[in-house]
N, C-alpha and C positions, 0 to 999 in steps of 0.2 A: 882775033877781034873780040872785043869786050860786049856783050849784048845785055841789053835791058830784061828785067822780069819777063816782059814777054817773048822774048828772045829777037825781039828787033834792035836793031842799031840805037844808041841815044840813051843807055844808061849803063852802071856798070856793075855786076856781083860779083867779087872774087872770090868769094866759096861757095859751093853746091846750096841751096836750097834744102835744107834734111826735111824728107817725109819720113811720118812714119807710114808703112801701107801693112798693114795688120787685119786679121779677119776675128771673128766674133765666131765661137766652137755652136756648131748645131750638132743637135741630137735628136734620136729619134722618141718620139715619146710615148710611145707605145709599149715599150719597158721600162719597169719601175724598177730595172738591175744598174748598175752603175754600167756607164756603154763602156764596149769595147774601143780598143785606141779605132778599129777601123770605123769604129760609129763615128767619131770627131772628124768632122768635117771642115777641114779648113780652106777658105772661102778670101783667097788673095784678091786685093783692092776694092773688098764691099764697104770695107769702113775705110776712110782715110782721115787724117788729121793732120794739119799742118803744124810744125812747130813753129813759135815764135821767132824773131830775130830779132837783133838787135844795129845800130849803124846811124848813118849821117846823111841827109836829104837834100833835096831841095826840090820846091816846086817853081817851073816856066812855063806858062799858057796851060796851066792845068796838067801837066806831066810831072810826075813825081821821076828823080833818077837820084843816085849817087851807089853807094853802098850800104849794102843788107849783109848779115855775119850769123850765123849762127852763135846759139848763146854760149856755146864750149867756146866762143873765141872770143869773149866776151871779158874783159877786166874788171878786176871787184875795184871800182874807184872809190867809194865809202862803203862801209860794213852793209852785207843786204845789199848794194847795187852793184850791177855788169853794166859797162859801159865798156863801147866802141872803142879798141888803141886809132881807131882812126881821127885825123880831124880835119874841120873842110879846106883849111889852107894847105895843105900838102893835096888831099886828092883833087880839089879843085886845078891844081899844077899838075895832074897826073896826065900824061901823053892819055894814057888808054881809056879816060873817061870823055866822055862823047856828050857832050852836052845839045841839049837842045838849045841850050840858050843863046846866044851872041856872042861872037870870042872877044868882041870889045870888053863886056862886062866884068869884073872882079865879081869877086865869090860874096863879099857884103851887098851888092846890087841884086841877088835873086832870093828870094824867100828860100827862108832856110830852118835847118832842125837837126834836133837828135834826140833818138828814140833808144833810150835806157829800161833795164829790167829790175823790178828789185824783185828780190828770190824768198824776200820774208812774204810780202804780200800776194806773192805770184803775179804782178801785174806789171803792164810796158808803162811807163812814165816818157811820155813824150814833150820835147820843149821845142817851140817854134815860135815863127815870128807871128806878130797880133794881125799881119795882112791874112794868115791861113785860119782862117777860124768858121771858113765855109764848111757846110754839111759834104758836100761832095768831096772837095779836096781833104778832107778828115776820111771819105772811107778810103778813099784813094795811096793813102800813106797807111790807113792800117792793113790794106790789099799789098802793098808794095814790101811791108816787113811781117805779113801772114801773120796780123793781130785780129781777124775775123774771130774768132773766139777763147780770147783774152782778155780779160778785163785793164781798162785804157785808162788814164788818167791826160787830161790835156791841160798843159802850164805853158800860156804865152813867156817870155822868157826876152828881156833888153838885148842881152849879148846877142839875140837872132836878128835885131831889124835892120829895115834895108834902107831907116831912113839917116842919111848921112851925117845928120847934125844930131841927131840922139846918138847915132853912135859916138860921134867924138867927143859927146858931152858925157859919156858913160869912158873912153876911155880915158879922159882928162882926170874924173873923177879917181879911176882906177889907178892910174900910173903917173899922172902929173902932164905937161905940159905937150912932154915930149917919149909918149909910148913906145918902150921897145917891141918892135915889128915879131921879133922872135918868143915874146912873151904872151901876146895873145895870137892862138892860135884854135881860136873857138870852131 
């Protein structure tokens, strides 16, 4: 079974979470001699830091779920950005994602997003629908892809909304009358 960040039921990560857990060298300071290797003190999980991810969301009744990647699984989609090979139409159809949401609903009905990296700026570039633009549900997705101390950039984004008639007036736009199903796969 697939479990959420917290490791409850109702979300889903298909790769490990990378920490680093790394320690910070103490020494003794009472000699001014360069220490000995046994003065180095190494001090497993006093520091830790989480690595960023990158992946594909959604938020239902304030629960963030989908898929979080580590950035080595990340696809350089233009020069400078890692983006997720995933997208929400396939794992939304994925048996092992566990949604909170309603099984009646389509994947365009629940506020949705993707959270890209660029590697020139070092920062997450996240794009979502203009319903998520709460203070809560903002730390909540950068809690869920371990952007706590990454610099964030947030871009409401059309291709995310949940409302039905901007969307078909965005793919009318895009594709003409009669959208192939297989071409957008936001």
């Amino acid at each position: 079974m697939i479990r959420n960040r917290e490791g409850q039921s109702g979300g889903v990560i298909v790769t490990a979470n990378p920490r680093l857990r790394c320690s910070r060298p103490s020494r003794r300071t009472e000699s001014t001699t360069p220490p000995a290797l046994d003065t180095v003190l190494i001090l497993c999980n006093k520091f830790h830091a989480a690595m960023p991810q990158l992946g594909i969301f959604w938020v239902y009744q304030g629960q963030v779920f989908g898929r979080a990647r580590a950035l080595a699984a990340g696809e350089e989609s233009r020069s400078g950005l890692l983006d997720s090979p995933d997208d929400h139409t396939s794992l939304w159809e994925n048996p092992e994602l566990q949604k909170p949401a309603p099984a009646h609903l389509e994947y365009t009905e629940v506020p949705r997003g993707r959270v890209v990296f660029s590697t020139e700026e070092q920062r997450a570039i996240i794009y979502l629908d203009a319903s998520l633009s709460g203070t809560a549900v903002r730390k909540r997705i950068r809690s869920f892809f371990d952007l706590a101390d990454t610099p964030v950039s947030w871009k409401e984004d059309p291709h995310y909304t949940t409302d039905a008639r901007k969307l078909k007036a965005m793919l009318d736009r895009e594709f003409g009358d009669d959208p192939p199903a297989a071409r957008f796969t936001a």
